[in-house]
TORKOL-4160 file (C-alpha; in steps of 0.2 Angstrom, whole numbers, padded with zeros to 4 digits, m for minus):
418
<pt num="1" X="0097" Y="0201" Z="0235"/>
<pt num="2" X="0094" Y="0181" Z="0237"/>
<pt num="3" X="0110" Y="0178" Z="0228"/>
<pt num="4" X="0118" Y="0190" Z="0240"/>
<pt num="5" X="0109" Y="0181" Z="0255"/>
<pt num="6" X="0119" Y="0166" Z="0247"/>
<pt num="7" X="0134" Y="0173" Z="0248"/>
<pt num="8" X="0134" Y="0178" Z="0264"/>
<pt num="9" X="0128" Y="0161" Z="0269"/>
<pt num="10" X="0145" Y="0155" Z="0260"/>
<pt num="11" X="0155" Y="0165" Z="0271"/>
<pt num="12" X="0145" Y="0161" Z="0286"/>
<pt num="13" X="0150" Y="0142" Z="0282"/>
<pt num="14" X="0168" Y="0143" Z="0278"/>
<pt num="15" X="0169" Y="0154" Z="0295"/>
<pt num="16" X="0162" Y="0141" Z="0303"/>
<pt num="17" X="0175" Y="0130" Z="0298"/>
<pt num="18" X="0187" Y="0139" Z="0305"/>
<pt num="19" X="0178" Y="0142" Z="0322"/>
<pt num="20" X="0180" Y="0122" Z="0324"/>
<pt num="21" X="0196" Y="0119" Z="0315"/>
<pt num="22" X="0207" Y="0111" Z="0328"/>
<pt num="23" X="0222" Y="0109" Z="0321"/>
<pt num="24" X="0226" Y="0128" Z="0322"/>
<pt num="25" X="0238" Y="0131" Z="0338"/>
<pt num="26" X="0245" Y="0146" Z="0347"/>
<pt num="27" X="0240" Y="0163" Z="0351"/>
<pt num="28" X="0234" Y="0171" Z="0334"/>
<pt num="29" X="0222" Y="0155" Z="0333"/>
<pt num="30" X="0212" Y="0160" Z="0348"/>
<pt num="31" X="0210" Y="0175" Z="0345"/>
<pt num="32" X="0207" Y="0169" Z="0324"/>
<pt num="33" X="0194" Y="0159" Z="0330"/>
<pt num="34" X="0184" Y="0171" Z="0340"/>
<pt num="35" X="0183" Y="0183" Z="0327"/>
<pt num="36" X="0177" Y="0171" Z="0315"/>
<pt num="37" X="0163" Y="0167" Z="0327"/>
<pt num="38" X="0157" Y="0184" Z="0330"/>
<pt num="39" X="0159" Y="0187" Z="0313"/>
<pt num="40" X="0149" Y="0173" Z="0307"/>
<pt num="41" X="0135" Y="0177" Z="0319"/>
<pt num="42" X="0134" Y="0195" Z="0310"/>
<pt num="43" X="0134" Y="0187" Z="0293"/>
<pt num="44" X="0121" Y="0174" Z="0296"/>
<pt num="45" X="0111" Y="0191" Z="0302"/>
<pt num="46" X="0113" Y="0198" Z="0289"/>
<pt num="47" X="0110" Y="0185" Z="0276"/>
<pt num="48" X="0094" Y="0185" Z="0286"/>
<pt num="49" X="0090" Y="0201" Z="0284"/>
<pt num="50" X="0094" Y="0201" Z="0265"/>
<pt num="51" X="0082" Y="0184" Z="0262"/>
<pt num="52" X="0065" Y="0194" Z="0271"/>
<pt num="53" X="0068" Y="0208" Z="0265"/>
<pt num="54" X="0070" Y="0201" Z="0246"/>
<pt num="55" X="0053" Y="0191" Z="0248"/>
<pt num="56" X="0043" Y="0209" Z="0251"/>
<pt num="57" X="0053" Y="0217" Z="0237"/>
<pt num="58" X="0048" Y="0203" Z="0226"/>
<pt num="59" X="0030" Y="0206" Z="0231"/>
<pt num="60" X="0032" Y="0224" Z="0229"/>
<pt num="61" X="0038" Y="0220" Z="0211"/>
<pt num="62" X="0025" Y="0209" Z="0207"/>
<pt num="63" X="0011" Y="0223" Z="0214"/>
<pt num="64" X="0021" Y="0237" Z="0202"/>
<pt num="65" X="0018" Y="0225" Z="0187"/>
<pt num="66" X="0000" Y="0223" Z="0191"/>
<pt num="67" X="m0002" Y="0242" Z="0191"/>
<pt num="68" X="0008" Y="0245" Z="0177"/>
<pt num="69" X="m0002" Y="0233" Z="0167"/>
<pt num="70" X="m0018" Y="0241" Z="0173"/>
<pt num="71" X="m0012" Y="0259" Z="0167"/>
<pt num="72" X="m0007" Y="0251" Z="0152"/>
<pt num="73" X="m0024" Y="0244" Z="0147"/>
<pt num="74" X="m0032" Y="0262" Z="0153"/>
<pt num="75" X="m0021" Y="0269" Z="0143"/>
<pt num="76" X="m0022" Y="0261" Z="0126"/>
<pt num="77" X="m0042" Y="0263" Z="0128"/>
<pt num="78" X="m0041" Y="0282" Z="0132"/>
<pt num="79" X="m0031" Y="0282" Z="0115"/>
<pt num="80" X="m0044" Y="0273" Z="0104"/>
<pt num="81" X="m0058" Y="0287" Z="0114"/>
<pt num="82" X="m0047" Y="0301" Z="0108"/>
<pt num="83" X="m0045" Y="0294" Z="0088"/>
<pt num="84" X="m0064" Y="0291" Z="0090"/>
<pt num="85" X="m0067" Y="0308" Z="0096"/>
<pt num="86" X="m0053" Y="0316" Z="0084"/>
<pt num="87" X="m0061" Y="0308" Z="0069"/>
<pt num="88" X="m0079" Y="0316" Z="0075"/>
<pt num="89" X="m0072" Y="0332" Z="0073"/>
<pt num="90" X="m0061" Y="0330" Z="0057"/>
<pt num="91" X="m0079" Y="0324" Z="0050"/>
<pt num="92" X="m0089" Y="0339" Z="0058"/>
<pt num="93" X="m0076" Y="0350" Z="0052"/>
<pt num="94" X="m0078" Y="0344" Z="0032"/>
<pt num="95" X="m0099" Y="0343" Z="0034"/>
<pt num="96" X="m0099" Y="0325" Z="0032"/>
<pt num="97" X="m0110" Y="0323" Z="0049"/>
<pt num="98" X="m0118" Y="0330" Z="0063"/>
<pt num="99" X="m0107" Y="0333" Z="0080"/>
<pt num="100" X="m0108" Y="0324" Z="0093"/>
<pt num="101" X="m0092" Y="0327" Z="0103"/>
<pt num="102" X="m0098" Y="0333" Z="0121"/>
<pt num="103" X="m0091" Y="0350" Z="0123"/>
<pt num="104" X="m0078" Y="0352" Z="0138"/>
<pt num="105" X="m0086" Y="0361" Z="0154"/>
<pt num="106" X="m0072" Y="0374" Z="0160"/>
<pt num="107" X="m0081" Y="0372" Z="0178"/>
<pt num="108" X="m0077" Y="0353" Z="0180"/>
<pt num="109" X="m0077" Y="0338" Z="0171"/>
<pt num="110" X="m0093" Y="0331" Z="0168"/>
<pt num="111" X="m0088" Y="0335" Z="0149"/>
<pt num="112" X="m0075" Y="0328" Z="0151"/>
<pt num="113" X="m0073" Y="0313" Z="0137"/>
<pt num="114" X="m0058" Y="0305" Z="0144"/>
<pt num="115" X="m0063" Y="0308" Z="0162"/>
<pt num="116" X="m0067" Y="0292" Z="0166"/>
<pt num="117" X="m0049" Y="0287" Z="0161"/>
<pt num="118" X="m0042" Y="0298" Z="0171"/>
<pt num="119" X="m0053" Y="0293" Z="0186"/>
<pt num="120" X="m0045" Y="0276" Z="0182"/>
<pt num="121" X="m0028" Y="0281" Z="0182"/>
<pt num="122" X="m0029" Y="0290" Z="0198"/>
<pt num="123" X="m0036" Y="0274" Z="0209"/>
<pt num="124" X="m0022" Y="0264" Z="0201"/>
<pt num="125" X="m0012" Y="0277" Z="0208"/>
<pt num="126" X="m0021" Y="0276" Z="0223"/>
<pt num="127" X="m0018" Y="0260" Z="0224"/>
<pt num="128" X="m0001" Y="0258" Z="0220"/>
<pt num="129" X="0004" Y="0270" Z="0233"/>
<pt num="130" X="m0007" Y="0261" Z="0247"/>
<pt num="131" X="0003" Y="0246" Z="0242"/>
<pt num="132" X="0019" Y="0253" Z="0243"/>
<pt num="133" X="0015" Y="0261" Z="0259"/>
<pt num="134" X="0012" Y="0244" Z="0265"/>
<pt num="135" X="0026" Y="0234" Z="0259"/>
<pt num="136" X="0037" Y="0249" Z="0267"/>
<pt num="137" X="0031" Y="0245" Z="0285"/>
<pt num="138" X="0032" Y="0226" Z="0280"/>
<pt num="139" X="0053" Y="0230" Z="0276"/>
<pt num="140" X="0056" Y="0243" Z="0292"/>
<pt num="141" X="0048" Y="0228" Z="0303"/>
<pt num="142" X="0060" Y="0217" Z="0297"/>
<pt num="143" X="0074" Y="0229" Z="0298"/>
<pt num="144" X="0073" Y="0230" Z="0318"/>
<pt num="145" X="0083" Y="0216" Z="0320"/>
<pt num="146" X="0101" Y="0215" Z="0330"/>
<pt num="147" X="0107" Y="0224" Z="0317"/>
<pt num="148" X="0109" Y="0242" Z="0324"/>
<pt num="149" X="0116" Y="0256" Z="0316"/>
<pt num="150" X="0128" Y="0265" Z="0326"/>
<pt num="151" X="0130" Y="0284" Z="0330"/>
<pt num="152" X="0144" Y="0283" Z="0319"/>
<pt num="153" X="0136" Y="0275" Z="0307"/>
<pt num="154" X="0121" Y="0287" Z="0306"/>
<pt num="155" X="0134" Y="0302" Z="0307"/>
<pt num="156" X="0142" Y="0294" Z="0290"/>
<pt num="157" X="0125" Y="0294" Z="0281"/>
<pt num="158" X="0123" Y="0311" Z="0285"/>
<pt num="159" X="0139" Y="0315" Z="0280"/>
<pt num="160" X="0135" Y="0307" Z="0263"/>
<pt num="161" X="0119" Y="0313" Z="0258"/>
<pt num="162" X="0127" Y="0332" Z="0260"/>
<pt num="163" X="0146" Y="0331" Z="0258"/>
<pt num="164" X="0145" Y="0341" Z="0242"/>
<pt num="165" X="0137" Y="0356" Z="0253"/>
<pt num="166" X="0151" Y="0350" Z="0266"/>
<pt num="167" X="0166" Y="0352" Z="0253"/>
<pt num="168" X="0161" Y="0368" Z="0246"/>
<pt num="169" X="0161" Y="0376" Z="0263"/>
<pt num="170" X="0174" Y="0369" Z="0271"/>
<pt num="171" X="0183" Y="0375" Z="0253"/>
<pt num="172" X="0176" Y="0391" Z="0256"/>
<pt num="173" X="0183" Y="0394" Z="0274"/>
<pt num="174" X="0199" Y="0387" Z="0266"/>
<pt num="175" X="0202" Y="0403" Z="0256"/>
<pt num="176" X="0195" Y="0413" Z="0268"/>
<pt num="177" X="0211" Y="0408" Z="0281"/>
<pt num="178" X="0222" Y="0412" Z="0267"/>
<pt num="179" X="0215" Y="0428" Z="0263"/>
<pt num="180" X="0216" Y="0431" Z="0283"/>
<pt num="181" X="0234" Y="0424" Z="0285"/>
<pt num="182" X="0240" Y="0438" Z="0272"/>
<pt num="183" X="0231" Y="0452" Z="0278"/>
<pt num="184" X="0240" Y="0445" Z="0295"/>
<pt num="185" X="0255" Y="0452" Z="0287"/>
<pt num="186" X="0249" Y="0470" Z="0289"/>
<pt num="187" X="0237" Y="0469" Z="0305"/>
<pt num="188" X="0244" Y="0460" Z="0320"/>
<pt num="189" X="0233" Y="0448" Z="0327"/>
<pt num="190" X="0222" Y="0441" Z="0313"/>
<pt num="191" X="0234" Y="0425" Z="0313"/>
<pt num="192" X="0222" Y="0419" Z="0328"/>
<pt num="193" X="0207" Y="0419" Z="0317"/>
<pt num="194" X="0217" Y="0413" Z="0303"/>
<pt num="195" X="0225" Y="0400" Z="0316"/>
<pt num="196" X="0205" Y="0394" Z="0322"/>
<pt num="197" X="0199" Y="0392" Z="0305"/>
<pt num="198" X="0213" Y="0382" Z="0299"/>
<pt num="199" X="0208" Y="0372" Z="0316"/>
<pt num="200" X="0188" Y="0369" Z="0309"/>
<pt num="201" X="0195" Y="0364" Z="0294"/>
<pt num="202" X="0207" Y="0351" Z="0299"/>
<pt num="203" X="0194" Y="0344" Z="0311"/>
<pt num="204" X="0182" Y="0342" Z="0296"/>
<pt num="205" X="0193" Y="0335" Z="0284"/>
<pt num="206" X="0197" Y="0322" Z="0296"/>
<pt num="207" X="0180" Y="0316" Z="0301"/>
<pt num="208" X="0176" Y="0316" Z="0282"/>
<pt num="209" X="0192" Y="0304" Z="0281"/>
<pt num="210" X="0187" Y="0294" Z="0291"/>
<pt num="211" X="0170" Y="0293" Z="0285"/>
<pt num="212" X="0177" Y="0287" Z="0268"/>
<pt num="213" X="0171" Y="0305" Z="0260"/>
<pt num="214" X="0189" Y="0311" Z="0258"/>
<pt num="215" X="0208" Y="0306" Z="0256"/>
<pt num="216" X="0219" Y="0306" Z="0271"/>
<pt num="217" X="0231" Y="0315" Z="0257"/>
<pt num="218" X="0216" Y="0330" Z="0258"/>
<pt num="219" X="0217" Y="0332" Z="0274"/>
<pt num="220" X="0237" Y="0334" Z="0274"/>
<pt num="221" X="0235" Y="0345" Z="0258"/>
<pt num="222" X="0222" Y="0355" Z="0268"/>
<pt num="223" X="0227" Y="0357" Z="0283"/>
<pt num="224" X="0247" Y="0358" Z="0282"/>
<pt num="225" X="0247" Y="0375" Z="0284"/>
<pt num="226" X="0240" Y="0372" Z="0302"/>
<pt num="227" X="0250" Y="0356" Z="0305"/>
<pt num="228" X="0265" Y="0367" Z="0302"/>
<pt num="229" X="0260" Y="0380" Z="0312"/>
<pt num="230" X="0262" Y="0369" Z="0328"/>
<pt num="231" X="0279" Y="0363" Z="0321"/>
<pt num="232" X="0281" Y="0382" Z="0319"/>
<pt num="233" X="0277" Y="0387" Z="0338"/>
<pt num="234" X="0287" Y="0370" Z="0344"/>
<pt num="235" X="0303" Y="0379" Z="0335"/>
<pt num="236" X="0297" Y="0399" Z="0342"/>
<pt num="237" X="0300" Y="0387" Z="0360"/>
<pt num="238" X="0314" Y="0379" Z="0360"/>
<pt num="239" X="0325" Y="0398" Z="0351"/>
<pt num="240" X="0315" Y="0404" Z="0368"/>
<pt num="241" X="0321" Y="0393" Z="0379"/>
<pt num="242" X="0339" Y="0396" Z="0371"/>
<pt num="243" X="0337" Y="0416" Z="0369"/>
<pt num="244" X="0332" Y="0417" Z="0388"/>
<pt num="245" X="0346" Y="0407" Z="0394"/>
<pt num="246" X="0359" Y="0418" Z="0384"/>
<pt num="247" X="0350" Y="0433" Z="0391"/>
<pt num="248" X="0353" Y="0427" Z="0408"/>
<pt num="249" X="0369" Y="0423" Z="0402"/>
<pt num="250" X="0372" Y="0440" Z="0399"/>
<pt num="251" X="0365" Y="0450" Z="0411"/>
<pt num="252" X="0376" Y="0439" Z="0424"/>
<pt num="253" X="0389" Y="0442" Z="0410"/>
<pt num="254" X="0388" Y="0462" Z="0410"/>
<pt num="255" X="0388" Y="0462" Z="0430"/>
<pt num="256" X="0405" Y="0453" Z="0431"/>
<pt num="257" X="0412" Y="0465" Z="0416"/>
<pt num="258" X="0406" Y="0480" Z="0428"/>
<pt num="259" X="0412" Y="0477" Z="0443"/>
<pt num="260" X="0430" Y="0471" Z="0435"/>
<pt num="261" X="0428" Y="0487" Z="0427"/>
<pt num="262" X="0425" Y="0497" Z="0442"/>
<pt num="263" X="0440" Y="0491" Z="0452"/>
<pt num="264" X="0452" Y="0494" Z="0435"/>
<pt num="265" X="0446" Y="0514" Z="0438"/>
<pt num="266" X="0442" Y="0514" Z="0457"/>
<pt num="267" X="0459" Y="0526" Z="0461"/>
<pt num="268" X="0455" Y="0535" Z="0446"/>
<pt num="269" X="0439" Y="0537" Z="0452"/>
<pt num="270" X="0441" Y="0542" Z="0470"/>
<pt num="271" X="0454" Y="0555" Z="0463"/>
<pt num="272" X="0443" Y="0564" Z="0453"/>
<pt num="273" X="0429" Y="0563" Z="0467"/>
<pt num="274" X="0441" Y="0571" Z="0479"/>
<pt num="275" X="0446" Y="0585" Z="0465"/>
<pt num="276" X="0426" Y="0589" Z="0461"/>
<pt num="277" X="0425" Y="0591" Z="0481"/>
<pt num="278" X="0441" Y="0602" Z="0484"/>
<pt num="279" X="0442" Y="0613" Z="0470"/>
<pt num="280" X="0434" Y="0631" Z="0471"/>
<pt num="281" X="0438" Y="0632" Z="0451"/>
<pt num="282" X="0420" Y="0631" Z="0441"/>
<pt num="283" X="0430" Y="0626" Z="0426"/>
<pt num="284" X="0440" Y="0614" Z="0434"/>
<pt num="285" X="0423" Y="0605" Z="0442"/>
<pt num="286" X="0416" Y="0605" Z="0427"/>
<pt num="287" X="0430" Y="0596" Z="0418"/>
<pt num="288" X="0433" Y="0583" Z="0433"/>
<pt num="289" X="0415" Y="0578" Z="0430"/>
<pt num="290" X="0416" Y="0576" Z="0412"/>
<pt num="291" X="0427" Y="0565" Z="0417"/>
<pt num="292" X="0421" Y="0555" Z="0428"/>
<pt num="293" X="0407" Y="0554" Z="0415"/>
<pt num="294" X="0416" Y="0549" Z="0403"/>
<pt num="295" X="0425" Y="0535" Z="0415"/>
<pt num="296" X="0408" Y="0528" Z="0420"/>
<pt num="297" X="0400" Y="0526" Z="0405"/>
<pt num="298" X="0417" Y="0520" Z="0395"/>
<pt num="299" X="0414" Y="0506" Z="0408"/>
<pt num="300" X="0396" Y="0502" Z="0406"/>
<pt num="301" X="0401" Y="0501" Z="0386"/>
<pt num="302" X="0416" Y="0490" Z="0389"/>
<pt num="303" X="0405" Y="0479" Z="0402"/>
<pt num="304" X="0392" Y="0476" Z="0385"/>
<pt num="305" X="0375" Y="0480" Z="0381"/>
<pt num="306" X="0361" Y="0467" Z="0385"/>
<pt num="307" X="0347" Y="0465" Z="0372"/>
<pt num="308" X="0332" Y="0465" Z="0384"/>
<pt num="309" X="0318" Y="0463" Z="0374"/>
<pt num="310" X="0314" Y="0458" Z="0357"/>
<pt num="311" X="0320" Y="0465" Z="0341"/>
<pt num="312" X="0304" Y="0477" Z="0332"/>
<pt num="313" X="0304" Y="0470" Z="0315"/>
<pt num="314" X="0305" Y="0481" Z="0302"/>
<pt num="315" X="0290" Y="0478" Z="0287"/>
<pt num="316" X="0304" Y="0470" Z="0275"/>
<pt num="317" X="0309" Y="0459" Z="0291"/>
<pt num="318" X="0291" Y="0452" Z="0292"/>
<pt num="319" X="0289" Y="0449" Z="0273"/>
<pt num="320" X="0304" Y="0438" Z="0274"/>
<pt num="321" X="0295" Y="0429" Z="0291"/>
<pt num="322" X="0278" Y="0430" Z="0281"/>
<pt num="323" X="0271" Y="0440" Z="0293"/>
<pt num="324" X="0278" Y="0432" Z="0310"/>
<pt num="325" X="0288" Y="0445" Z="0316"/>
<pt num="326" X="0288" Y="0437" Z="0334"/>
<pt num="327" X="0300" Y="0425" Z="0328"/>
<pt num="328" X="0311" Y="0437" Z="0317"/>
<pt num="329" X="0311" Y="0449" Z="0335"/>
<pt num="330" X="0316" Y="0434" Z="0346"/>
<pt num="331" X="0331" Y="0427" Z="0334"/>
<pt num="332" X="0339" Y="0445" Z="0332"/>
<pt num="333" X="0339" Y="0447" Z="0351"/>
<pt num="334" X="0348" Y="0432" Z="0354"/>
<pt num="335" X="0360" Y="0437" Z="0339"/>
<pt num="336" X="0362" Y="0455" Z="0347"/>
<pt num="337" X="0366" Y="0447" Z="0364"/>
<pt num="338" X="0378" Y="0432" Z="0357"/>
<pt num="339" X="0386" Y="0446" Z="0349"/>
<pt num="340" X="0390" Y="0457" Z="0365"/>
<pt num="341" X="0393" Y="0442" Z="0376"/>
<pt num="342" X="0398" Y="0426" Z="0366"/>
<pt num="343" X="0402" Y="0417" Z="0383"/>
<pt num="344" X="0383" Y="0419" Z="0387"/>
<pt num="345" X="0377" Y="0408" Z="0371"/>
<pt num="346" X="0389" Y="0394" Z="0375"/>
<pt num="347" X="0380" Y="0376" Z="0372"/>
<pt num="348" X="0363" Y="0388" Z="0367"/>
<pt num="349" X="0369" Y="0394" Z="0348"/>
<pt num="350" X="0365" Y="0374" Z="0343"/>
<pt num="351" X="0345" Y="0375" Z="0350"/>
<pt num="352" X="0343" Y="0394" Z="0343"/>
<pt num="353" X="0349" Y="0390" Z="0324"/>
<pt num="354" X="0338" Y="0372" Z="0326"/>
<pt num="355" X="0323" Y="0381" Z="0334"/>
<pt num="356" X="0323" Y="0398" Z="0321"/>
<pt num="357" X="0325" Y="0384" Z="0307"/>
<pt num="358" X="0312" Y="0373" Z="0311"/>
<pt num="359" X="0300" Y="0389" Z="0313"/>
<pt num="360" X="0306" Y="0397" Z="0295"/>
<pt num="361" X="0305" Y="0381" Z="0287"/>
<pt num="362" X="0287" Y="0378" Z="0292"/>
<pt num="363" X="0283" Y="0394" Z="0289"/>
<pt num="364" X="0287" Y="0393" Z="0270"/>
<pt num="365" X="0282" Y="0374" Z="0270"/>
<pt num="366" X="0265" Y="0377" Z="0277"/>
<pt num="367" X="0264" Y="0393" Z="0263"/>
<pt num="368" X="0270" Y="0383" Z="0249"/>
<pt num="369" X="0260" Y="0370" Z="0253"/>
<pt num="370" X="0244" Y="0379" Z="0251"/>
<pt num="371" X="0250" Y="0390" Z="0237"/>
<pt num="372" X="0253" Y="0375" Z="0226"/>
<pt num="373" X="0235" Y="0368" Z="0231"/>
<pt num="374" X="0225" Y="0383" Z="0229"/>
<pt num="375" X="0235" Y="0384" Z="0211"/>
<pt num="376" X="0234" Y="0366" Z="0203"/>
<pt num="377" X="0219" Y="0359" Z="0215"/>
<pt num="378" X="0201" Y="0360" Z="0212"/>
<pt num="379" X="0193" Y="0373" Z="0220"/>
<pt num="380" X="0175" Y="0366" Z="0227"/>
<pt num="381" X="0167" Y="0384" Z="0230"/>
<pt num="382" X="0173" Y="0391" Z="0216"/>
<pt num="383" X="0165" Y="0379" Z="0206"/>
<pt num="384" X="0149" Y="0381" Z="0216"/>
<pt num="385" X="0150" Y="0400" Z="0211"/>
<pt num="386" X="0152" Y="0397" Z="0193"/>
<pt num="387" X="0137" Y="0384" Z="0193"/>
<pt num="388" X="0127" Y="0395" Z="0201"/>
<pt num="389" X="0133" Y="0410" Z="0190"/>
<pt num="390" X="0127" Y="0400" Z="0175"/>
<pt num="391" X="0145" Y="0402" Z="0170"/>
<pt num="392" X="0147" Y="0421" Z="0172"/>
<pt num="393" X="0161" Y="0419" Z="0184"/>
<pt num="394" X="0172" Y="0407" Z="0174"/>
<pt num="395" X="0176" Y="0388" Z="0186"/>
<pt num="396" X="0194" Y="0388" Z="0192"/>
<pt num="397" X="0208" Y="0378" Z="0183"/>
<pt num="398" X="0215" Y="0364" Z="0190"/>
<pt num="399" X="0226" Y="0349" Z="0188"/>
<pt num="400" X="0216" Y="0335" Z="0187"/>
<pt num="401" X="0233" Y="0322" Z="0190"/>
<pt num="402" X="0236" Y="0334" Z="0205"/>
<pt num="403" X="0219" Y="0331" Z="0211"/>
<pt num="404" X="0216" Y="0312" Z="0205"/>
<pt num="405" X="0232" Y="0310" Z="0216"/>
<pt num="406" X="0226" Y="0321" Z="0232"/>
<pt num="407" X="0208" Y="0312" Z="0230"/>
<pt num="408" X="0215" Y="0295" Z="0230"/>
<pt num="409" X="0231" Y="0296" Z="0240"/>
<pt num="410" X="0229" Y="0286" Z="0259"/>
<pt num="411" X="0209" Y="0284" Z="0258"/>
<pt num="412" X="0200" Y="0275" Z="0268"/>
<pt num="413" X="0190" Y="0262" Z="0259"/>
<pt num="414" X="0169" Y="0264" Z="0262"/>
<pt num="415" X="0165" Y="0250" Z="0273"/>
<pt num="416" X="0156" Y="0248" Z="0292"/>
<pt num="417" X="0157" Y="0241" Z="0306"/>
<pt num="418" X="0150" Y="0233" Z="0320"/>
């Protein structure tokens, strides 16, 4: 620790020298100059710290020797009692001599042989643990210095003492949202839960990121499937957008195809209302309105069809969406009306393809993604399992290059600040 202290002090020094250099000019050495100031101030704390603290760890070694060599001598002279008491029996046991080995009491030790040495033992005990008691107080005085931990700080060491139990749960809630996402695929509304867990995780994976516990490269592996979700929803928006404007499209669309279609058959029409009205004939009435049927609808069919809600996707149709059959139902209603009224999908074809191809591909990006990481990546809580198993339930394989690469790709190096 004292050749830390020096160290530091080094630093503290050639920080210093920069603080009153003045031949550095401009902008940067303002600002160079006033962190080497504040820094050198937390240094020289620090190196402080370091030189107190090492004068009552050298008196708490010193104090552990002393003990030790106290145990040592009560030791080695508890081993000559037993040889001498050994040797008494061994000649007792052949009739070379009487027996004067003091029998044990099972009701306490007074008959002890060695209880003496073990009374010795336990006040050097006593006594080491008084003296560590004390040089403890003497180190947490000198620790209550200007040096504060920080919230963040405390958080981090938390963090450390129980990121294994961390890993293996947020592992655990990982497998669970991919179970969840494909039961999804079978009962409609489950995604949300899938969705909220993959929220927890990518919140945890982050702060343990940033704590220096875990790669940045983790937290993308981990979490993709949620960061691709919201591309996902951003693409499901914009064919929206799209897919309501050609809807409108056509609705104004089929209104103008009626009406033109109406004043094409209005004398044909008005002829065949005039007949149903005049004629006494049931046969003839009949036949008039048939055709006046027929007329109306024939114009409603050439006026086109307007898709006015979505598509129900068929069970193949949300396999091929992996399970999101919102935007399978959305796309083919755009199709269905693009198809019936291609004037009405002028300038709004370009944002639906862009929009149900962003959606697809994070869809199958966000799946791929965490099917190749719960394949080649080292699972925490299976692990956890097996251990606790004793190795009934066999650990799960991984890739250790895939894993050395996603534990050590983008991580923040372990440090603090002030």
């Amino acid at each position: 620790m004292k050749s830390v202290a020096g160290s530091l002090r080094e630093q503290v020094r050639l920080l210093r020298g920069i603080g009153n250099d003045n031949e550095l000019k401009g902008k940067y050495a303002t600002k160079l100059k006033e962190g080497a100031e504040g820094l050198e101030k937390r240094l020289g704390q620090v190196a402080s710290r370091y030189e107190r603290v090492h004068g009552h760890l050298t008196n708490w070694a010193n104090d552990l020797e002393d003990f030790q060599t106290e145990a040592d001598k009560v030791l080695a002279n508890a081993k000559k009692e037993q040889e001498l008491l050994e040797a008494e029996k061994a000649k007792k046991e052949s009739g070379g001599g009487e027996d004067k080995t003091p029998d044990p009491s099972p009701n306490g030790a007074e008959s002890d042989p060695l209880h003496e040495f073990r009374a010795q033992l336990e006040r050097i005990k006593g006594n080491r643990d008084e003296r560590a008691r004390h040089h403890a107080g003497k180190i947490r005085d000198q620790l209550d210095d200007a040096i504060e931990d920080s919230w963040w700080d405390d958080l981090k060491g938390w963090i450390h003492d129980n990121i294994d139990t961390i890993k293996v749960v947020l592992d655990a809630l990982g497998w669970a949202a991919t179970i969840i996402g494909v039961i999804a695929l079978f009962i409609p509304g489950l995604n949300v839960l899938a969705l909220a867990l993959g929220g927890i995780i990518f919140g945890a994976r982050a702060l343990l990121a940033a704590a220096g516990e875990a790669s940045w490269m983790e937290v993308a592996m981990d979490s993709l499937g949620l960061l691709t979700m919201g591309a996902g929803r951003a693409g499901l928006t914009i064919l929206k957008g799209a897919n309501a404007a050609t809807k409108a499209g056509a609705v104004a669309g089929r209104q103008v195809g009626l009406k033109a279609g109406l004043r094409a058959h209005k004398s044909m029409m008005n002829s065949l209302q005039r007949a149903i009205t005049n004629t006494t004939d049931e046969g003839a009435k009949k036949f008039y309105k048939d055709l006046l049927t027929f007329t109306r609808k024939k114009i409603s069919d050439d006026a086109g069809r307007v898709a006015k809600e979505a598509t129900e996707s068929s069970a193949g149709a949300k396999w091929a969406h992996l399970g999101d059959g919102e935007l399978h139902g959305v796309y083919s209603q755009f199709a269905k009306n693009k198809a019936a009224f291609p004037e009405a999908a002028v300038g709004n074809t370009a944002k639906a393809r862009a929009g149900y191809g962003i959606s697809l591909a994070a869809i199958y990006a966000g799946a791929g993604v965490d099917t190749t990481d719960k394949i080649f990546g080292q699972s925490d809580a299976w692990s956890a399992t097996s251990k606790a198993t004793d190795g009934i339930i066999p650990d799960k394989w991984s890739s250790e290059g895939y894993n050395d690469w996603k534990e050590n790709t983008w991580k923040a190096p372990i440090g603090s600040s002030w």
